[in-house]
N, C-alpha and C positions, 0 to 999 in steps of 0.2 A: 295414468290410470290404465291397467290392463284391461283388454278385449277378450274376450271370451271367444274363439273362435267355432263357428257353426261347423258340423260334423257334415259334410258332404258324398256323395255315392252312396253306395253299399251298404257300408259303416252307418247309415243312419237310418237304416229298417235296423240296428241292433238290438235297441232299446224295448221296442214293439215285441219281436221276435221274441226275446226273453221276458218279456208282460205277457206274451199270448201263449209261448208253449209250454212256460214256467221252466226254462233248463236253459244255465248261459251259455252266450251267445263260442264261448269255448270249444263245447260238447259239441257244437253241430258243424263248426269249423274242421274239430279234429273227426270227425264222419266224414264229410266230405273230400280231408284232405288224405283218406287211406283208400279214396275210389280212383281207382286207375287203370287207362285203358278205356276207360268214358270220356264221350265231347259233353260241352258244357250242357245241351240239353236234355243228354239222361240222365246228370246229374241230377238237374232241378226235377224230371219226372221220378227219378228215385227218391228222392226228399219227397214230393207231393204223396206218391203211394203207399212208402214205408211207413215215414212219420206224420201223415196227414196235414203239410206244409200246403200256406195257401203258396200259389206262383208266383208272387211279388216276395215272399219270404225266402223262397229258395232258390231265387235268382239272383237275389241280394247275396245271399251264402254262396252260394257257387261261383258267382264272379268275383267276391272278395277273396277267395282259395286261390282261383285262376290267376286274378293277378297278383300275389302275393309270391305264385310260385316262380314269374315271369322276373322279378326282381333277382 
């Protein structure tokens, strides 16, 4: 029998994220991932004041960008 395995970090405000701001979780990746020249925390204040992102939402997004680009 397969497990289903549980979605850990970042990746598991996605779901919320695209429930609450209505626009997948894609669009706000590919935003964040054209911001450069920013540390990780004016990301997340750029996310909070542009698109009205709570903190846990754009922390999620910005350090799933961060380390994705680390790979």
């Amino acid at each position: 029998m397969a497990t289903v395995e549980k979605v850990k970090g970042p990746a598991s405000y996605f779901p919320s994220i695209e429930n609450k701001y209505g626009k997948k979780i894609e669009h706000w990746l590919n935003l964040v991932g054209k911001l450069n020249g920013m540390k990780h925390m004016e990301m997340v204040a750029w996310l909070k004041s542009e698109h009205s992102l709570g903190h846990g939402h754009a922390n999620a997004i910005v350090a799933h960008v961060l380390a994705s680009k680390v790979k």
